[in-house]
N, C-alpha and C positions, 0 to 999 in steps of 0.2 A: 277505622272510620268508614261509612258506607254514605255514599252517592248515589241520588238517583236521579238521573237526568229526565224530564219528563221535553219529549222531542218529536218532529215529524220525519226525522230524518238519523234514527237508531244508529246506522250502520259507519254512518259519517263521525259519531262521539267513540263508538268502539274500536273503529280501527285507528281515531289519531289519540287514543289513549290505551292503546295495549302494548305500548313498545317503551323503549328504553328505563325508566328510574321507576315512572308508574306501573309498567306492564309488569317488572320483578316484585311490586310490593304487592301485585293484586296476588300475583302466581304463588306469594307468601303467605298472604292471608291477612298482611296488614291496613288493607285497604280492597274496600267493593265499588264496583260501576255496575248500575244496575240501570239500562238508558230505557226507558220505556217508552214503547213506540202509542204517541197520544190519537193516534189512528184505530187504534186496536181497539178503540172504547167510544166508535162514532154509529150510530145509532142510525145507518141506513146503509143498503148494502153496496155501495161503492167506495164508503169508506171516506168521504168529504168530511171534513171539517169546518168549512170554511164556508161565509156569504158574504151576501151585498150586508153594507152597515147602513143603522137605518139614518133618515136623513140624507142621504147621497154620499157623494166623495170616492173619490179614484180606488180603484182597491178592493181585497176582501177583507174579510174578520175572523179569527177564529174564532170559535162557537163557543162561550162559554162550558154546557154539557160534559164533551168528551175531555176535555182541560179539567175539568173537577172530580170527575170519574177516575181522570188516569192518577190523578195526586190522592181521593180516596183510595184508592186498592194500593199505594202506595205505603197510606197509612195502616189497613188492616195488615200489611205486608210486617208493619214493625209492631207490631202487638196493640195497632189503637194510638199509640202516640200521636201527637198533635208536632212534625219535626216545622223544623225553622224552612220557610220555603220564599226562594229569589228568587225574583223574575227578573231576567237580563233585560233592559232597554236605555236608551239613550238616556232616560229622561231619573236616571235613580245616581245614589251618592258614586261617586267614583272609587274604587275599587286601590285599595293601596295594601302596604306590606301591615300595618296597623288591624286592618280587617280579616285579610288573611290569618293572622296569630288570632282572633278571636273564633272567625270559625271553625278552624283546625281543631278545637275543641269540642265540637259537635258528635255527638257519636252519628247521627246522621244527618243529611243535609238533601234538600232537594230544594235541583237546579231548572227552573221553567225557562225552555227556550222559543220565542217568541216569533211567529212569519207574517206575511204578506203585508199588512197596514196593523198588525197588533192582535190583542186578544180584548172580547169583551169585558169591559170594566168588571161589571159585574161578579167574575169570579174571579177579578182581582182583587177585587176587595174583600170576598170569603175567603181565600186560600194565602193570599200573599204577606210575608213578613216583613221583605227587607226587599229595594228596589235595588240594583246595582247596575253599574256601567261601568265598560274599561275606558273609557276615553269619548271625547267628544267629537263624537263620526259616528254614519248609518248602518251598517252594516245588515244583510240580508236575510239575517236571522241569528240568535240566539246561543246557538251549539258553540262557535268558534268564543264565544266570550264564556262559556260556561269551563270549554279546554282548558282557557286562560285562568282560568277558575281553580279550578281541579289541580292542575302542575302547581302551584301558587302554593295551595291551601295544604296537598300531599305533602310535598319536601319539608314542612313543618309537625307533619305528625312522626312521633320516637319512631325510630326500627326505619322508616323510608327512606333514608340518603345512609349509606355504609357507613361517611364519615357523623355522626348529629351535630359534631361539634362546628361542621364548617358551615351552618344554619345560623351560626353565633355573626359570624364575621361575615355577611354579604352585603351588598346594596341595601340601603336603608335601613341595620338596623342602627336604633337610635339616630335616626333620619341624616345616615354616611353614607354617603357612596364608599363601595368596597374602593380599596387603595391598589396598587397597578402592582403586577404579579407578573414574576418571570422563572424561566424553566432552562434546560441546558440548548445550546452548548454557554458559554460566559459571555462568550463576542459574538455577537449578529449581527451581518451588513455595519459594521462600523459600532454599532452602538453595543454598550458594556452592562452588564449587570451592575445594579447600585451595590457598592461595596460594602455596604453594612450588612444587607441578606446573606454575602459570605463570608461574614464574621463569628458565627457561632454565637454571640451575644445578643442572647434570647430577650431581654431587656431591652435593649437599644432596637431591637430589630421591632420589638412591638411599636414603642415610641415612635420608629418611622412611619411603620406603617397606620398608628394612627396621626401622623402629622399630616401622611400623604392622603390620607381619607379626609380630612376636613380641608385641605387643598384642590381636592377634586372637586366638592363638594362646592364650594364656593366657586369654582370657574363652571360647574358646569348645571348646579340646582342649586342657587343659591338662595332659593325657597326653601329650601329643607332645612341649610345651616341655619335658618333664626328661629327649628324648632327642635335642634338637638342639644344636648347637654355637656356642654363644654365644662370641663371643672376650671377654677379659678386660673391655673397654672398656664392651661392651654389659652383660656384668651389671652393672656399675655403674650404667652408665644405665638399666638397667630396676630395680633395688631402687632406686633413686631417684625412679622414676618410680611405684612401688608406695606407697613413701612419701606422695610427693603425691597419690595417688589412696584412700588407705585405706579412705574413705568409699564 
């Protein structure tokens, strides 16, 4: 899968995406960052992007121009394709693990990260596909939601996590929170491993742990639980379990 980050600030997307999970699958082959510096393509010799917006108001604007120039050469870059292209800003759908598993499927993707008071409309409405946010806050530009992007969207494509299968069993899917995991020694600080994990019985041990994911789940995004899918068996088990728990 290939990224291309289109950004004023290149060196800020490459060094916090060259290291650990990402930095091995790029160094493999399984995944490209391509951060395009949208300076590179401004059209005076200082290299500005940016003005006053017209009408007034605090702030500059990035210049339509050099924002469409740098996603053009992006596109001669993949033979002419028309790729799917986001613009990170406040004001786009919120970003979940649902979106991720769709665009993990992209063979490319490009990521517009957005400064000062915004980008002109104008070649947002040429270039732009999909509007995206991580959350409801301002943040000072683009790059840091696009990272969140990228680590997100990566760990879902084959070959990128050693384990693929432990992509199966994380936070959210089938909107669970992953269930509580423990490691050696047996006793820490007083507290014991659940005695089922060291039972060997591969069966029960799932059972738990998905009982324990739909227990999280409910204490802690109980937004999620009314949109995952419980089989018949478990709501029983869980209004049962509500029961004994009232208190």
């Amino acid at each position: 899968m290939n990224f291309h980050i289109l950004t004023l600030f290149p060196e800020m997307v490459e060094n916090g995406l060259n290291t650990s999970i990402i930095g091995r699958a790029v160094n493999a082959g399984l995944l490209s960052i391509d951060a395009v510096n949208i300076r590179d393509y401004a059209f005076n010799k200082h290299q500005s992007v940016d003005d006053y917006p017209y009408g007034g108001g605090a702030g500059m604007l990035m210049q339509a121009e050099p924002v469409y120039l740098a996603c053009e050469a992006v596109m001669q870059k993949i033979g002419g394709k028309r790729p799917r292209v986001v613009y990170l800003s406040p004001q786009g759908n919120v970003f979940d693990q649902k979106m991720a598993q769709e665009m993990a499927l992209e063979e490319d993707l490009v990521l517009l990260c957005g400064h000062y008071e915004g980008i002109d409309e104008r070649v947002l409405e040429e270039i732009v596909t999909d509007y995206v946010s991580i959350g409801d806050y301002v943040l000072t530009g683009g790059e840091l939601p696009a990272m969140v992007m990228v680590d997100a969207i990566s760990r879902l494509v084959p070959g990128v996590l050693h384990n693929d299968v432990s992509a199966e069993f994380e936070s959210f899917q089938d909107n669970l929170l992953e269930y509580p995991q423990y490691s050696r020694p047996e006793e820490w600080h007083g507290k014991k491993v659940p005695p089922v994990l060291l039972s060997g019985h591969h069966a029960n041990i799932e059972k738990w742990r998905r009982e324990q994911s739909i227990i999280r789940t409910y204490e802690r995004r109980p937004d999620l639980l009314e949109k995952s899918s419980l089989t018949d068996k478990e709501k029983k088990w869980f209004r049962q379990w509500l029961k004994e728990n009232e208190d």
